[in-house]
NUROKE-209968 format. One record per residue (C-alpha): x, y, z. Coordinates in steps of 0.25 Angstrom, whole numbers, plus 5000, padded with zeros to 4 digits. Layout:
# residues N
<<X Y Z>> ...
This chain:
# residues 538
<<5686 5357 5282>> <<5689 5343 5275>> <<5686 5338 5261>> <<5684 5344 5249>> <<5680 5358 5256>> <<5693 5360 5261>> <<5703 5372 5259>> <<5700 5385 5249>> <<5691 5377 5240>> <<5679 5374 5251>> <<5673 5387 5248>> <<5674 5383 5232>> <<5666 5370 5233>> <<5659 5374 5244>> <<5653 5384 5235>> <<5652 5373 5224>> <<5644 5362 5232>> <<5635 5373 5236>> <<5632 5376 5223>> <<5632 5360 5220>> <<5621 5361 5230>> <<5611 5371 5224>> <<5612 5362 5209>> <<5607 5350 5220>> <<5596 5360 5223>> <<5593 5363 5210>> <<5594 5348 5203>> <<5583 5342 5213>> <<5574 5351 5206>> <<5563 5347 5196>> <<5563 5344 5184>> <<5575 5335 5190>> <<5568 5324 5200>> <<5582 5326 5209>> <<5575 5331 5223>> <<5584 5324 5231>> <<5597 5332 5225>> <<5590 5344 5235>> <<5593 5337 5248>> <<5607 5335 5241>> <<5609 5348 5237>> <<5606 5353 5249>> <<5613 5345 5257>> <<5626 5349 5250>> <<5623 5363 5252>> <<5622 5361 5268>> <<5635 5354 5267>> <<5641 5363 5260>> <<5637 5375 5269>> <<5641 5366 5282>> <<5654 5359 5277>> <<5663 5372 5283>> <<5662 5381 5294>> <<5654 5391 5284>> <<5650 5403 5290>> <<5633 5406 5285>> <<5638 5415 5274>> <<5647 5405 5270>> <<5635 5396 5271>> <<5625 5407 5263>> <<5636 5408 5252>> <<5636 5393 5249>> <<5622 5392 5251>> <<5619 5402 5239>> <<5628 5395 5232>> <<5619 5384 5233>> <<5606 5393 5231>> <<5613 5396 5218>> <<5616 5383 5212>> <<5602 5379 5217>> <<5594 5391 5209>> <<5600 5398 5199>> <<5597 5381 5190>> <<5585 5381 5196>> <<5579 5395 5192>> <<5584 5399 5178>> <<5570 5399 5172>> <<5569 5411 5180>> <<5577 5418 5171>> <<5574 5409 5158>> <<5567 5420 5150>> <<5574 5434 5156>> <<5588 5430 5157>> <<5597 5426 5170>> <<5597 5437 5179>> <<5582 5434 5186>> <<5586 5420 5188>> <<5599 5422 5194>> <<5596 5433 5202>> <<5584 5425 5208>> <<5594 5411 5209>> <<5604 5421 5217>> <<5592 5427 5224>> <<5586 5414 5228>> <<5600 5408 5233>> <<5602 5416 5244>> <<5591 5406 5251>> <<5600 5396 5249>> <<5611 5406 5254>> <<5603 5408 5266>> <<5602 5392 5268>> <<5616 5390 5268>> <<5617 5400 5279>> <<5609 5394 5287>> <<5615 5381 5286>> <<5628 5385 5291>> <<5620 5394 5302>> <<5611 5381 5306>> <<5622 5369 5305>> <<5629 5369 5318>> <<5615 5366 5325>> <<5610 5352 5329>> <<5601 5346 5317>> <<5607 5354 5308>> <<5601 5348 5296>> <<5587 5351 5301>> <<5589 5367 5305>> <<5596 5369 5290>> <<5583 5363 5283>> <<5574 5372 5289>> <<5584 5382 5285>> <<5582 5378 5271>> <<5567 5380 5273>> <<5569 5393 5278>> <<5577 5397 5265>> <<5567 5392 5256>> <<5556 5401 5264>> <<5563 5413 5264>> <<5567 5409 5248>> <<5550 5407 5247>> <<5548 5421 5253>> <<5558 5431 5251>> <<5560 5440 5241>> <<5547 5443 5233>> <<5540 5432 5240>> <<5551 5423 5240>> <<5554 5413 5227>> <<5552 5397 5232>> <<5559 5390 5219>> <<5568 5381 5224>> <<5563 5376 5236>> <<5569 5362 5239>> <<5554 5356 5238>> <<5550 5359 5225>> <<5564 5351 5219>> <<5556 5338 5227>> <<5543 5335 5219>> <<5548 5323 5216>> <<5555 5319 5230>> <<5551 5313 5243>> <<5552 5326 5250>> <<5540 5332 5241>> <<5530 5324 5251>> <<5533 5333 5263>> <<5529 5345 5255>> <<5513 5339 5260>> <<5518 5342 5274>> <<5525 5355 5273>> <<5525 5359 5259>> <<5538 5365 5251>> <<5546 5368 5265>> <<5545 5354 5270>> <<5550 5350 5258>> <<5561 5358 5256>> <<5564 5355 5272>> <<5565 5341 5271>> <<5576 5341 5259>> <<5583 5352 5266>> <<5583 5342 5277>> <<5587 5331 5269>> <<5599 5338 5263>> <<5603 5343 5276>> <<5603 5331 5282>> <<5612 5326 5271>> <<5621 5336 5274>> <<5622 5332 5288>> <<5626 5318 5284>> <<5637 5323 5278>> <<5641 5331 5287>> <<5638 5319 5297>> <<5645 5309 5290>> <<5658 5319 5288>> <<5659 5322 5303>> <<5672 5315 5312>> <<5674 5311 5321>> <<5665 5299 5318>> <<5659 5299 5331>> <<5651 5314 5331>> <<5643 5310 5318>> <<5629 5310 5322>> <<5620 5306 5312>> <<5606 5309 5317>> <<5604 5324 5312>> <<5610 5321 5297>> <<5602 5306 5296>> <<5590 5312 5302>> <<5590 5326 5293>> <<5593 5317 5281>> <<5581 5310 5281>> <<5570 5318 5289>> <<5565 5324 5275>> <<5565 5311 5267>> <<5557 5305 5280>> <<5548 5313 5281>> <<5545 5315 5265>> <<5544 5300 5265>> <<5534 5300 5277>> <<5526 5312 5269>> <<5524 5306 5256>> <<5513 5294 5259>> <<5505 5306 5266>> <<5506 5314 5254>> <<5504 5302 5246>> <<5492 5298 5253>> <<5485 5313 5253>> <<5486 5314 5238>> <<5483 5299 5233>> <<5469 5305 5228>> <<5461 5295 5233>> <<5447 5300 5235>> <<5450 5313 5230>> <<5441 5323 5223>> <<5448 5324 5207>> <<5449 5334 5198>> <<5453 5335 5182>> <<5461 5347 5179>> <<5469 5349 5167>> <<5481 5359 5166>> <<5483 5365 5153>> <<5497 5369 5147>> <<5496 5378 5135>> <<5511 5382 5132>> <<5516 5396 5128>> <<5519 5400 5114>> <<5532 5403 5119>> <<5542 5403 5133>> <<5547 5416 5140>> <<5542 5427 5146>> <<5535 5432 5133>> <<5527 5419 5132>> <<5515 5426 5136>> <<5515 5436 5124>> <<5507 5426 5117>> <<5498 5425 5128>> <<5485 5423 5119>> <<5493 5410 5113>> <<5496 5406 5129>> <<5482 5407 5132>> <<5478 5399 5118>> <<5488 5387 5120>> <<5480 5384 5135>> <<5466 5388 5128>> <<5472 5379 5117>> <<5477 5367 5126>> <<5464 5368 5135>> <<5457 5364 5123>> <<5464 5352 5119>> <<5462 5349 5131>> <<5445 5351 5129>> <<5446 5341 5117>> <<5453 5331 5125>> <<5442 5332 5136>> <<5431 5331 5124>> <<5439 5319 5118>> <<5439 5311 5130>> <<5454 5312 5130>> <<5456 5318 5144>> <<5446 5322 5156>> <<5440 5334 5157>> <<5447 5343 5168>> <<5439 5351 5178>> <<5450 5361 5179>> <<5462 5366 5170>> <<5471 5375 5173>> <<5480 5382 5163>> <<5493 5389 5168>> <<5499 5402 5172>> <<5498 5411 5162>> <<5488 5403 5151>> <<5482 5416 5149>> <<5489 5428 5149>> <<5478 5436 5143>> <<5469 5440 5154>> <<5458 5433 5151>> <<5448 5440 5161>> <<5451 5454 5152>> <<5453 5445 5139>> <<5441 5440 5131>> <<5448 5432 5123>> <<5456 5424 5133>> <<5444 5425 5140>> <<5437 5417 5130>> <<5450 5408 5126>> <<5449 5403 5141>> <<5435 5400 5142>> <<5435 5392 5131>> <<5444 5383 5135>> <<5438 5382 5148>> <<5425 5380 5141>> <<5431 5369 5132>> <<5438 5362 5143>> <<5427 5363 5152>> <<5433 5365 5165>> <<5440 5379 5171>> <<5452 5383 5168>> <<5461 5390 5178>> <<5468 5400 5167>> <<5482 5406 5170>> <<5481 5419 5167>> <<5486 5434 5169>> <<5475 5444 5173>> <<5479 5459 5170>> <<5474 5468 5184>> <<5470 5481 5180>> <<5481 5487 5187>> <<5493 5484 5179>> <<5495 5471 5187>> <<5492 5456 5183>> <<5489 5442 5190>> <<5494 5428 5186>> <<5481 5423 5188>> <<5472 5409 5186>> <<5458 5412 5182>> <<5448 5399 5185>> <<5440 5401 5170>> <<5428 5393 5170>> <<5423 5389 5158>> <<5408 5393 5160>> <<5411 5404 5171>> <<5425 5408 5166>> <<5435 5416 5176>> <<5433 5414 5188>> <<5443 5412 5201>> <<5457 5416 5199>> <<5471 5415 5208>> <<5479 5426 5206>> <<5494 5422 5208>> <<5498 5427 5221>> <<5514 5424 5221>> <<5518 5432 5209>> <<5532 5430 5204>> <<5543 5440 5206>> <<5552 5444 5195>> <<5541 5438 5185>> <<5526 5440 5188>> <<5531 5454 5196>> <<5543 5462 5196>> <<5546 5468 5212>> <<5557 5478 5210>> <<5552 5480 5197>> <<5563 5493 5194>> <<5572 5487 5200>> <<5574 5473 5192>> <<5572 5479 5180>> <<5587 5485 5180>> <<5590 5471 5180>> <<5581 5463 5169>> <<5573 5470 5159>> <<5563 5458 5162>> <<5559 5465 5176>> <<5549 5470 5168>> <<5544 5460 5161>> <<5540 5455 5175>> <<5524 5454 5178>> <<5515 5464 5185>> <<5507 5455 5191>> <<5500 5454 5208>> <<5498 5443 5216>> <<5486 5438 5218>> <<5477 5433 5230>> <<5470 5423 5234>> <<5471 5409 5241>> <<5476 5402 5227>> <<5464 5393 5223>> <<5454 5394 5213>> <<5440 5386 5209>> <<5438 5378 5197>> <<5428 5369 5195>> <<5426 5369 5209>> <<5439 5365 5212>> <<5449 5374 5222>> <<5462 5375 5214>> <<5475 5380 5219>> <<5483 5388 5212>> <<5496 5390 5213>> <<5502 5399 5198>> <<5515 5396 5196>> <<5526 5403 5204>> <<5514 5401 5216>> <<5518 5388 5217>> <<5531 5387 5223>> <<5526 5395 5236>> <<5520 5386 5247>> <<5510 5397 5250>> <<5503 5396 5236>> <<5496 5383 5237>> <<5495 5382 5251>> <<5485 5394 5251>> <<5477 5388 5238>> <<5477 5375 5248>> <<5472 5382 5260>> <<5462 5388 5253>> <<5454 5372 5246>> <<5462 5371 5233>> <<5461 5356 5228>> <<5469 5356 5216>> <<5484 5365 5214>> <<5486 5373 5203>> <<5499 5379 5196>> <<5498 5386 5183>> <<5511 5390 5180>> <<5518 5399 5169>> <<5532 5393 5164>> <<5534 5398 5152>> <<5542 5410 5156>> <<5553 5399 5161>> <<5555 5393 5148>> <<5559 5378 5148>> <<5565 5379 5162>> <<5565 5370 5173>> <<5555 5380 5182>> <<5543 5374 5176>> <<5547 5359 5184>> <<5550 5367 5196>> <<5538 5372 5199>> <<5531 5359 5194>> <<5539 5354 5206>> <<5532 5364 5215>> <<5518 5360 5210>> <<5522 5346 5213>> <<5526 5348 5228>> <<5514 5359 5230>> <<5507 5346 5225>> <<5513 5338 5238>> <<5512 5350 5246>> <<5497 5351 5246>> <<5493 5338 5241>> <<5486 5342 5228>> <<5486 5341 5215>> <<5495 5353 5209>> <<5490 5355 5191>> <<5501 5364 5185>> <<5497 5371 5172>> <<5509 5379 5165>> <<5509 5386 5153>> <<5522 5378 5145>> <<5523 5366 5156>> <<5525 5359 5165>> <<5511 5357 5167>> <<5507 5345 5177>> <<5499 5337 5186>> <<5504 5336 5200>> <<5495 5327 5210>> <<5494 5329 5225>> <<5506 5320 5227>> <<5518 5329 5220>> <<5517 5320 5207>> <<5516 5326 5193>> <<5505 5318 5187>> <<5506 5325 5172>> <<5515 5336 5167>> <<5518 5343 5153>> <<5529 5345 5144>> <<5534 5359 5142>> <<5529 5368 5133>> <<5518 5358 5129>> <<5506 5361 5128>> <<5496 5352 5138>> <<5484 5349 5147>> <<5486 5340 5159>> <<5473 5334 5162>> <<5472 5327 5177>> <<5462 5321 5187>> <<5468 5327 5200>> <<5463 5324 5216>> <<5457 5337 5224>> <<5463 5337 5237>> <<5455 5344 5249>> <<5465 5339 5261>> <<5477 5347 5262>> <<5491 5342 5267>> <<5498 5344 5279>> <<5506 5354 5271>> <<5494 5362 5267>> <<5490 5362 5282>> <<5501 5367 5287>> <<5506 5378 5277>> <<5517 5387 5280>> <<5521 5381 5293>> <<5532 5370 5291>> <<5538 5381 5283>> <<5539 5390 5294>> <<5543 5379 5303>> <<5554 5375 5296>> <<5558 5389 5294>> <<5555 5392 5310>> <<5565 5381 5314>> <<5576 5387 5303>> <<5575 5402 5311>> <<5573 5395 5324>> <<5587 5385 5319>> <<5595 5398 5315>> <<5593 5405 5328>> <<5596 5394 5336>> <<5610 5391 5327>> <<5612 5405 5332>> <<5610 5405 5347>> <<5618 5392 5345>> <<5632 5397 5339>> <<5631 5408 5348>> <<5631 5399 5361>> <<5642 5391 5354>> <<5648 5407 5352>> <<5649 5408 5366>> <<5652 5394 5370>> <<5664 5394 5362>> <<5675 5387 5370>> <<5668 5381 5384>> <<5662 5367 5376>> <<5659 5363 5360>> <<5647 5363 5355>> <<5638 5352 5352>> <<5642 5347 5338>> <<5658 5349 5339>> <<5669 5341 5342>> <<5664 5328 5350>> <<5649 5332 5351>> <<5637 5327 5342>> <<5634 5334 5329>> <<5619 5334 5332>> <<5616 5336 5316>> <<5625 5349 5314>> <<5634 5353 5304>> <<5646 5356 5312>> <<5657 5364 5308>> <<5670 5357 5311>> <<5663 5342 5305>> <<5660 5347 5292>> 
């Protein structure tokens, strides 16, 4: 070893950079426009993990290290209202995909294009992280901190996992450059590997973005005007819906206002509004004045309103629900959330966490709903996407498959308080935007509320806790993008090569095993790098 990881301190500020890494990670998230900090951060979590000979729990340890300093800023609104111990135990839960990562790294680095193999080991990670447990928790994929970077335009050819991909890439390749640039004698560095992983992503997201420019121009598009109405709660927290009748009267309120600017000429009539998550507590299919409150707005606004509400079962069991209230027919189509959040809209375990928080039963008793996610209004096919829905891929791209025009996320943050999860999620709406090349209306109850356009750009947003109505003339889109086509499949390809990458790395230190003493291998002393991360040069 050389440098500054020299001697009884490497471990130390190993251990330090690695943490130095997730902050990277977390700092090129919204509301901070700093995307390109994730190709950084990563890059110096991969040099980190391949700058010794580590072994993989070596690896795994400084990679959870980097997990950590990467979630536990990014998720405190987990635990705003019901202390620290949900949000760190789901920051330490959710680190151990990064652990996982940094394993990989040291398991996939002696292979030729190194830098290549490790990103799809990232993808991998963030699958598993998307999946597992209790259907898996996506916050934090690298591609919803890029909304406002180049590598956003890739998500119209392979959604969220291209995304994330392509700045795993990027930060791989950065790290080979180092790598590259460090090795001696002079004469081995070979700079294809490291060059070519650097700037594969940027490349391609470059070459992406006229395509998803030209797709989402609105030229010869069918428009629609849709408002989205944020009433504000009387109060954050998790008791905010106590007042439910004053929730539901702020978006009854504020729908009005919004009537009498239409009368005055002020501001168009919409054709759709849609209020957000939770607008109506009071199930207003079993409450007649809620029932009535609704109607008359929709009446005075002269347009359907999709209503966020919560609709009581029968069986001791609710659903997060939007109702399509007509305001001549009243209710008619719903969508029934189908990705209910764990810890919060259902307790799993339920006897068991309650020895840890007396929150665990404050949790929700709600079921998941079917469907294929889009509703009719005004004879228009609407996807709908309720808040935590939209960080999963599947979400959307169901609501897509199945004619939806016009995206949808009412959303509920007023259980996060003034916390930065409400621009994080934007951020997703933004890149589900891109992703399907629709417009995406997001309704929440305190903010922020905005307009996003086929193209990833928020056209209008609201100020927190301020009550509002976005009013906007937005294209219909009947084509679909290449991402939309193709569905789960660049995932599982990028995912295939990352197993088919590890089982090689295996087959390969075996042979190298047994080969020990009759030749080097390719990549020591006198021979080509060929894009690895060799031991004995770093």
């Amino acid at each position: 070893m050389s440098g500054p990881l020299r001697g009884r301190a490497a471990p130390a500020v190993r251990a330090l950079l690695a943490v130095a890494a997730g902050l990277l990670l977390f700092a090129s998230f919204p509301p901070r426009p700093l995307w390109f900090l994730a190709p950084l951060g990563l890059a110096l979590l991969i040099g980190v993990v391949t700058a010794a000979p580590l072994r993989r729990r070596a690896g795994f340890g400084y990679g959870y290290l980097a997990g950590l300093g990467f979630f536990v800023p990014l998720l405190p609104w987990v635990g705003v209202y019901v202390g620290p111990l949900p949000w760190l135990a789901l920051a330490a839960a959710e680190a151990v995909f990064v652990g996982l990562f940094g394993a990989l790294v040291v398991h996939l680095r002696s292979l030729p294009g190194a830098p290549l193999w490790i990103a799809t080991a990232w993808t991998l990670t963030e699958w598993l992280r998307a999946s597992v447990p209790f259907g898996g928790f996506p916050w934090g994929r690298l591609a919803f901190g890029q909304p406002d970077g180049p590598f956003v335009s890739l998500a119209a050819v392979g959604g969220a996992p291209l995304v994330s991909f392509a700045v795993a890439l990027t930060g791989a390749g950065l790290a080979a450059l180092v790598v590259t640039a460090r090795r001696r004698p002079a004469g081995r560095r070979d700079w294809t590997v490291p060059v070519a992983a650097s700037l594969l992503g940027p490349l391609l997201a470059a070459v992406a973005w006229p395509l998803v420019r030209a797709g989402t121009d609105g030229a010869g598009a069918e428009t629609v005007t849709v408002a989205a109405i944020q009433g504000s709660v009387p109060r954050l927290g998790l008791d905010f819906n106590a007042q439910r009748k004053a929730v539901l009267d702020n978006h009854v309120a504020r729908t009005l206002e919004l009537a009498a600017d239409v009368d005055a000429g002020r501001v168009p009539a919409p054709q759709v509004v849609i209020w957000p998550e939770n607008a109506s507590d009071i199930d207003p299919l079993r409450n007649a004045d809620a029932a009535r409150d609704i109607s008359a707005a929709a009446a005075a606004i002269g347009a359907p309103i999709l209503v966020g509400t919560v609709l009581a079962n029968g069986d001791g069991t609710t659903s997060n629900s939007v109702i399509v209230w007509d305001p001549e027919t009243g209710p008619g189509e719903q969508h029934d959330k189908k990705i209910i959040q764990p810890f919060g809209e259902y307790l799993p375990w339920r006897s068991f966490f309650r020895l840890f928080s007396e929150y665990a039963d404050r949790a929700g008793n709600f079921v998941p709903g079917d469907g294929d996610g889009q509703v009719g209004a005004a004879g228009l096919p609407i996807g709908v996407a309720t808040c935590y829905e939209v960080a999963f891929d599947r979400a959307f791209r169901e609501s897509v498959d199945a004619g939806a025009q016009l995206l949808a996320v009412p959303t509920n943050n007023a259980t996060f308080g003034d916390t930065e999860m409400t621009y994080q999620q934007l951020a997703m709406s933004q890149l589900r935007a891109v992703e399907h090349g629709r417009a995406v209306v997001v309704a929440a109850t305190s903010g922020v509320s905005a307009i996003v356009g086929p193209d990833g750009r928020v056209q209008q947003r609201t100020d927190l806790f301020v009550p509002a109505a976005l009013v906007a003339q937005l294209p219909l889109r009947a084509d679909v993008t290449l991402a939309s086509r193709l569905g789960v499949a660049p995932e599982l390809v990028l995912c295939a090569v990352a197993v088919a990458a590890a089982g090689l790395a295996v087959v390969r230190g075996r042979r190298e095993k047994t080969g020990a003493g009759a030749e080097p291998p390719a990549g020591t002393a006198g021979a080509p790098a060929g894009g690895r991360f060799d031991k004995e040069d770093l």
